[in-house]
C-alpha positions as CSV (number, residue, x, y, z in Angstrom):
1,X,24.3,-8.0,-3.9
2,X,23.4,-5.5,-1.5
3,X,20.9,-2.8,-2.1
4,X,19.8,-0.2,-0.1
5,X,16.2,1.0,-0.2
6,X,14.7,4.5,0.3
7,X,10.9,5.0,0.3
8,X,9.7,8.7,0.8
9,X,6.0,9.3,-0.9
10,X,3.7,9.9,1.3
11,X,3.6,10.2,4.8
12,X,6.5,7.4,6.5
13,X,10.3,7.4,5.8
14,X,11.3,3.7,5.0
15,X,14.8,2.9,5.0
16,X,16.2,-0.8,4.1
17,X,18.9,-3.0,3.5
18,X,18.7,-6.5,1.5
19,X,21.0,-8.6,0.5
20,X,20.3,-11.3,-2.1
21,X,21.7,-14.0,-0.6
22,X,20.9,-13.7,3.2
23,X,17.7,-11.0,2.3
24,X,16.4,-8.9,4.5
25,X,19.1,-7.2,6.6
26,X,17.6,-4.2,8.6
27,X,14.9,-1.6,8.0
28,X,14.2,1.3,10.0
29,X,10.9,3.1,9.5
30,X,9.2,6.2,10.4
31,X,5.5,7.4,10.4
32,X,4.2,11.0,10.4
33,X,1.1,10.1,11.5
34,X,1.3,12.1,15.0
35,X,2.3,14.8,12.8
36,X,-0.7,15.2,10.2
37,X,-3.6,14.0,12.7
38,X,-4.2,17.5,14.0
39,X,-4.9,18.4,10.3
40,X,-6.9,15.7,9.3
41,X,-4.8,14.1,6.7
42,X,-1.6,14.4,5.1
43,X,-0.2,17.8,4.3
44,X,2.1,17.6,1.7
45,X,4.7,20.3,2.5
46,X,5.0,19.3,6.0
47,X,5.4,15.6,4.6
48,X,8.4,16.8,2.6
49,X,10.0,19.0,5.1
50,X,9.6,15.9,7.5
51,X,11.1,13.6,5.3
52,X,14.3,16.2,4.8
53,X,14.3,15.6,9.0
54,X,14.4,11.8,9.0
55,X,16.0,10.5,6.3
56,X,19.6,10.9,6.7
57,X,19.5,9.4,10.2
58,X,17.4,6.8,9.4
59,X,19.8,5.6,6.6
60,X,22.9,5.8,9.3
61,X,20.6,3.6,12.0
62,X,20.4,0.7,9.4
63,X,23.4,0.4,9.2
64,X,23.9,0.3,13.1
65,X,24.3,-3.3,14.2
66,X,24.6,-4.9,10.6
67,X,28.6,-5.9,9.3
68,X,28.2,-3.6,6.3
69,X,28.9,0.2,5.3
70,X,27.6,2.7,2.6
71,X,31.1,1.2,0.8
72,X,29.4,-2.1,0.7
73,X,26.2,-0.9,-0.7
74,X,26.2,-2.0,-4.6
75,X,22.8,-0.3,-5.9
76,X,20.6,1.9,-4.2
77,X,16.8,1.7,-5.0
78,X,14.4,4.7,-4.3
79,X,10.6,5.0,-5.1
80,X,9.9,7.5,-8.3
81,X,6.5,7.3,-8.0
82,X,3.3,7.6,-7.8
83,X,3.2,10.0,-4.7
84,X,3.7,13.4,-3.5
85,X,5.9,15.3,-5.7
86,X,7.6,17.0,-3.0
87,X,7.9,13.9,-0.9
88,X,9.4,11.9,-3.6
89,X,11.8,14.7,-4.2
90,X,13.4,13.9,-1.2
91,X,13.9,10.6,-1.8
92,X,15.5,10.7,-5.2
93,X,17.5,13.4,-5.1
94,X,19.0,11.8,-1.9
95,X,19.2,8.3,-3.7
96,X,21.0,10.3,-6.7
97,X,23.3,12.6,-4.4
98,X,24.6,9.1,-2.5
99,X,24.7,7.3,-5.7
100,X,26.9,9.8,-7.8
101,X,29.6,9.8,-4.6
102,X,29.5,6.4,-4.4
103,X,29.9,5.6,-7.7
104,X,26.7,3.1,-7.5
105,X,24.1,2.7,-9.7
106,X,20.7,4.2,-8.7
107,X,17.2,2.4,-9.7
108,X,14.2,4.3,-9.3
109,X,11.4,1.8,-8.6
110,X,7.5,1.8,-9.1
111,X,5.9,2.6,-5.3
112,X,3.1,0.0,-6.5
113,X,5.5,-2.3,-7.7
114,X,6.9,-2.7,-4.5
115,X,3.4,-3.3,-2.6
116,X,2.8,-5.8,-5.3
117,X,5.9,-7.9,-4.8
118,X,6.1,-7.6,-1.0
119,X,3.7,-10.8,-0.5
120,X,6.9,-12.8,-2.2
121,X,9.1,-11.9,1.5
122,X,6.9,-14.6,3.0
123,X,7.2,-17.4,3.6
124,X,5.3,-19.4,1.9
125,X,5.6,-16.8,-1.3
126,X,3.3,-16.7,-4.3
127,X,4.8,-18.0,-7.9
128,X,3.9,-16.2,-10.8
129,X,1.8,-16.0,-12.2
130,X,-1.0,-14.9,-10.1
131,X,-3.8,-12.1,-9.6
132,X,-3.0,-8.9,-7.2
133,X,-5.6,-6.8,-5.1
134,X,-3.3,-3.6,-4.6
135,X,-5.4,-1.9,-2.2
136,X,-4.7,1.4,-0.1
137,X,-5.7,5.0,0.9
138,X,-5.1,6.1,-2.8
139,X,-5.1,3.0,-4.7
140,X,-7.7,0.0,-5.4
141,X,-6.5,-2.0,-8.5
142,X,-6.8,-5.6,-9.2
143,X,-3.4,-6.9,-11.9
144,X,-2.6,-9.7,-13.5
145,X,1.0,-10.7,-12.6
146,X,2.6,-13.0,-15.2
147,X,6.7,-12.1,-13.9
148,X,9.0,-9.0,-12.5
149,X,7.7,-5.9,-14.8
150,X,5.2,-7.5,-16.5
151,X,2.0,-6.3,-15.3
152,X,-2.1,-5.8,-16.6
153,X,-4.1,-3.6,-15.3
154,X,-7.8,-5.9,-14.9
155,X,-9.7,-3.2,-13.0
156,X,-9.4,-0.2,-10.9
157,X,-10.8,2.6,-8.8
158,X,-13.2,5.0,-10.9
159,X,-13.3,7.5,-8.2
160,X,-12.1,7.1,-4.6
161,X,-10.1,4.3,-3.1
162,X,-10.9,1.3,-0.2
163,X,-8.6,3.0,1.8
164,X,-10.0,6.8,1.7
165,X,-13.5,5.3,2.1
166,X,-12.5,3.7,5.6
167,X,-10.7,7.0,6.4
168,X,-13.2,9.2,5.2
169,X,-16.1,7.6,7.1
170,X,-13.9,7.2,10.3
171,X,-14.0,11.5,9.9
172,X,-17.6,11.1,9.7
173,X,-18.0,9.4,13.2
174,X,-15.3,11.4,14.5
175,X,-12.2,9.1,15.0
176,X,-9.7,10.8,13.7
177,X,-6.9,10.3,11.1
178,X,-6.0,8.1,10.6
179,X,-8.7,6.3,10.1
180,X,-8.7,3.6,8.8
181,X,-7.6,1.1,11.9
182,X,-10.0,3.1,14.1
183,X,-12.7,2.4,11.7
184,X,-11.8,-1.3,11.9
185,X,-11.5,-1.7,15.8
186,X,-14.5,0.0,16.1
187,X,-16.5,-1.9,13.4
188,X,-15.2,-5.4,15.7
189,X,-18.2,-4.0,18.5
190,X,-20.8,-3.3,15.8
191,X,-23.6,-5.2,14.5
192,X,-22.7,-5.0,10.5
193,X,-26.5,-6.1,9.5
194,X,-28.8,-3.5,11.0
195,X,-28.1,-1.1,9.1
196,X,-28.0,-1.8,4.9
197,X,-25.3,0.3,2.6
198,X,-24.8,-0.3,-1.0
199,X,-21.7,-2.6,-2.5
200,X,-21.5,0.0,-5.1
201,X,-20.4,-1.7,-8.5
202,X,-20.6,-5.6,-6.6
203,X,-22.6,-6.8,-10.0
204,X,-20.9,-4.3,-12.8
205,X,-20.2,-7.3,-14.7
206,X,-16.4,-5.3,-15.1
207,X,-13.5,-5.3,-12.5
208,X,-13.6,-1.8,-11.6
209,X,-14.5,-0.3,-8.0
210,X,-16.5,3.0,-7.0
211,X,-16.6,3.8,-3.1
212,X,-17.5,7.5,-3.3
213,X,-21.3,6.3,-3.1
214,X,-20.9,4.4,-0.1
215,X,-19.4,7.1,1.6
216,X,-22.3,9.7,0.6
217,X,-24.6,6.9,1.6
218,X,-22.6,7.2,5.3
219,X,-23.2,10.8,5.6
220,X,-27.2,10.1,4.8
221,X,-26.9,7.6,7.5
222,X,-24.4,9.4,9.9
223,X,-27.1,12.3,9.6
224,X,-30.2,10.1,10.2
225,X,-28.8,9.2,13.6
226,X,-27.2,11.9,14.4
227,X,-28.5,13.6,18.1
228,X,-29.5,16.2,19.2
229,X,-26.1,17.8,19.6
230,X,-25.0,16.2,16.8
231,X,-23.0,13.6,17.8
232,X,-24.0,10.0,17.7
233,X,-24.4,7.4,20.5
234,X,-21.6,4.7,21.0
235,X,-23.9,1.8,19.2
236,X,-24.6,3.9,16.4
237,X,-21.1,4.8,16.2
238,X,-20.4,1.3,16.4
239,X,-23.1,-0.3,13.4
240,X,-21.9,1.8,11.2
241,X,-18.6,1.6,11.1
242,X,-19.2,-2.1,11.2
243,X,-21.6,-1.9,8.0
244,X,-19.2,-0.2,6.4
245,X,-16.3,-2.1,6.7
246,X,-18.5,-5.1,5.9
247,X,-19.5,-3.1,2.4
248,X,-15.7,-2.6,1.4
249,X,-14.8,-6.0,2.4
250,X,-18.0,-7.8,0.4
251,X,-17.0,-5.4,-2.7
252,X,-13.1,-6.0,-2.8
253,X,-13.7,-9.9,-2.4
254,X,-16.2,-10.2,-5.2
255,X,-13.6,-8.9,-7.7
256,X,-11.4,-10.6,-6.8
257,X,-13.2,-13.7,-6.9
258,X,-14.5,-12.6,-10.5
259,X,-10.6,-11.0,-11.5
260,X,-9.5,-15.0,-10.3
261,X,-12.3,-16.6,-12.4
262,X,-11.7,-14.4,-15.5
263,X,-8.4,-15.4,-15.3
264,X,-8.4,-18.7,-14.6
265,X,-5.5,-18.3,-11.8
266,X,-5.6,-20.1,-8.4
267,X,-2.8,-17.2,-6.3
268,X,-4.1,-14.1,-5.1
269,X,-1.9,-11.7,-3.5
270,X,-3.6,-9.0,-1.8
271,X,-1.3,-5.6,-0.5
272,X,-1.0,-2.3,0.5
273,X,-2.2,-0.5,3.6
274,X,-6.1,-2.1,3.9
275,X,-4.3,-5.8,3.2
276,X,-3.9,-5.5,6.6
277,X,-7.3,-5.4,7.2
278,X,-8.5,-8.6,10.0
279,X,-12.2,-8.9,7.9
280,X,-10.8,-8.4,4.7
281,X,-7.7,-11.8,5.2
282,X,-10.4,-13.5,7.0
283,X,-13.6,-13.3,4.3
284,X,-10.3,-13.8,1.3
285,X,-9.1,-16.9,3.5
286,X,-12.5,-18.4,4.0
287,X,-13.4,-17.8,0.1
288,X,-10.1,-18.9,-1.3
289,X,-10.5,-22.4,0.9
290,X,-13.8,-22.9,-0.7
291,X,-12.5,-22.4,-4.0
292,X,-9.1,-24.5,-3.7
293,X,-7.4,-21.0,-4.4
294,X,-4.0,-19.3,-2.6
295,X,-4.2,-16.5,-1.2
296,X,-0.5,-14.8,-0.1
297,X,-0.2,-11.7,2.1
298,X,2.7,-9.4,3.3
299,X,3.9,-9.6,6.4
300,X,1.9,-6.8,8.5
301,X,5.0,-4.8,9.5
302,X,5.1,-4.2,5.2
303,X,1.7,-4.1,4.6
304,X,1.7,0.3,4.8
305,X,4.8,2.0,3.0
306,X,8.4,0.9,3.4
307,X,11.8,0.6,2.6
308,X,12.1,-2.8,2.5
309,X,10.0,-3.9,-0.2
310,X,11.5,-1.3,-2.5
311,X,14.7,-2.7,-2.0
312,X,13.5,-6.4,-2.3
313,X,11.3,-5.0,-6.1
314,X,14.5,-4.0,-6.8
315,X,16.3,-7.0,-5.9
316,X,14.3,-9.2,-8.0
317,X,14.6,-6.6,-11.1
318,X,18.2,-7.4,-10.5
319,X,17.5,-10.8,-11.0
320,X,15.2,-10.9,-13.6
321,X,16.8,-8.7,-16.1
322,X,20.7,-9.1,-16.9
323,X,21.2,-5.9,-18.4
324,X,19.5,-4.0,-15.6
325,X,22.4,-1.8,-15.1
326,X,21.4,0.0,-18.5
327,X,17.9,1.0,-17.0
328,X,19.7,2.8,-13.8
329,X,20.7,6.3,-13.3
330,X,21.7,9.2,-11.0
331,X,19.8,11.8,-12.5
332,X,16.1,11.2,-12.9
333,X,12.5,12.9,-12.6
334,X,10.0,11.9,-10.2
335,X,6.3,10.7,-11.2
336,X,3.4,11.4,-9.0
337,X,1.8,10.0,-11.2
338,X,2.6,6.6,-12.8
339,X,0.5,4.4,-14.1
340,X,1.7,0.8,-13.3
341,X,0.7,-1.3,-16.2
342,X,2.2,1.0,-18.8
343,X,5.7,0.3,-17.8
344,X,8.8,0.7,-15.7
């Protein structure tokens, strides 16, 4: 079966094909990141307008070079949610308009459900069931995976995410957006122990995160340092970003250690954008050795958004359910937000 894959919520256009018999055929992606830096962040109407640009030729390109057509295509999947409304909008209504001329059925997949599943393109690939660290710029959740759909929620962000706290202190010490990766290259020239930031939530006795504190505690600190013209020396630059990575990085592997104890599973899969992260696969690699434990990552070209891994979720919904046809439409409503635990 070959499925073609459309991801458009945020801020990159992912375009995919996968077949499942010889998988992954093409994917052609697109960032907008040279786009938003000059504002900081993403802005969603520009996102969507962007999007409008890009994805039609994108979907032409993949099929460049392969031996199939939009004829051959026999389901086209498309992330519903969660995202930007507008952003999404794009997405669908493309997936929907191709779909109804086609005559092809249309699945609208779960943006997390793809991050979560994307570890299983490896090689070697998890086997459920097994525990997830879905970590990002707007999510932090840790699931327990038992199959394809069937998901619980163990703990999550109260407030901001891993992936906004590395973004908003790389604005603090004026790196730029986005942020995160300069943060992290930085942080590899910094001494991470001189200076001492909290692990907010570390010993909560729950599996939920907080990061908003450690990012106030970065101002403080940012401020402290600051000189006279209000900028900060290179070194200072340098230790901080370093202390702060190592705060995120102690925090997300201590639930995880707990969410794989509580659970009594030995596979973590860690994804999303900050699964990309050097410390974080190193400290997770080190830990999960120690313990006897797997740990199972994405390959780093699908570790941010991307087609691919929405047509791959979709593949293996294919797979898993035999009457999947039922659940697939041309017509349907986007979700920012969508809660992944409470169903597809």
């Amino acid at each position: 079966m070959l499925i073609l894959g459309i991801e458009t919520s945020c801020d990159e256009t992912g375009v995919a094909l996968f077949d499942s018999r010889e998988g992954l055929v093409a994917h052609r992606l697109y960032s907008q990141v040279d786009m938003h830096k000059d504002y900081g962040g993403v802005v969603p109407e520009l996102a969507s307008r962007d999007h409008i640009r890009r994805l039609t030729p994108l979907i032409e390109s993949v099929f460049e070079g392969s031996n199939y057509s939009l004829q051959n295509v026999d389901a086209i999947a498309v992330t519903a949610g969660p995202g930007l409304g507008g952003a999404l909008m794009v997405g669908t209504s493309t997936a929907a308009g191709l779909g109804a001329a086609l005559g092809k059925p249309v699945l609208a997949i779960h943006h997390l459900e793809g991050h979560l599943l994307s570890p299983l393109m490896a090689t070697p690939r998890p086997t459920f069931p097994f525990v997830a660290l879905l970590v990002s710029g707007g999510h932090t959740q840790l699931m327990k995976v038992a199959g394809v759909g069937d998901y619980t929620l163990l703990g999550e962000t109260v407030d901001d995410a891993a992936g906004e706290a590395f973004d908003k202190t790389a604005s603090l010490l004026g790196l730029g957006y986005p942020g995160g990766p300069a943060l992290s290259k930085l942080a590899s020239s910094g001494d991470e122990t001189r200076f001492k930031l909290p692990r907010p939530m570390i010993s909560s006795g729950d599996l939920d995160f907080s990061f908003s504190g450690l990012k106030t505690a970065v101002k403080i600190l940012r401020e402290r340092h600051a000189a006279a013209d209000g900028g900060l020396h290179e070194k200072d630059s340098a230790d901080i970003a370093a202390a702060t990575q190592a705060a995120i990085v102690d925090v997300l592997v201590a639930k995880s250690v707990q969410a794989l104890q509580a659970s009594g599973l030995a596979q973590l899969v860690v994804a999303g954008g900050v699964g990309a992260n050097q410390r974080l696969r190193s400290r997770l690699n080190t830990v999960a050795a120690n313990y006897r434990w797997k740990v199972y990552y994405p390959p780093l070209e699908f570790c941010t958004d991307n087609g691919a891994m929405i047509a791959f979720a979709a593949a293996m919904r294919i797979d898993a359910d035999p009457h999947w046809q039922q659940s697939a439409a041309v017509d349907f409503s986007v979700q920012p937000r969508w809660p992944l635990a409470e169903g597809m």
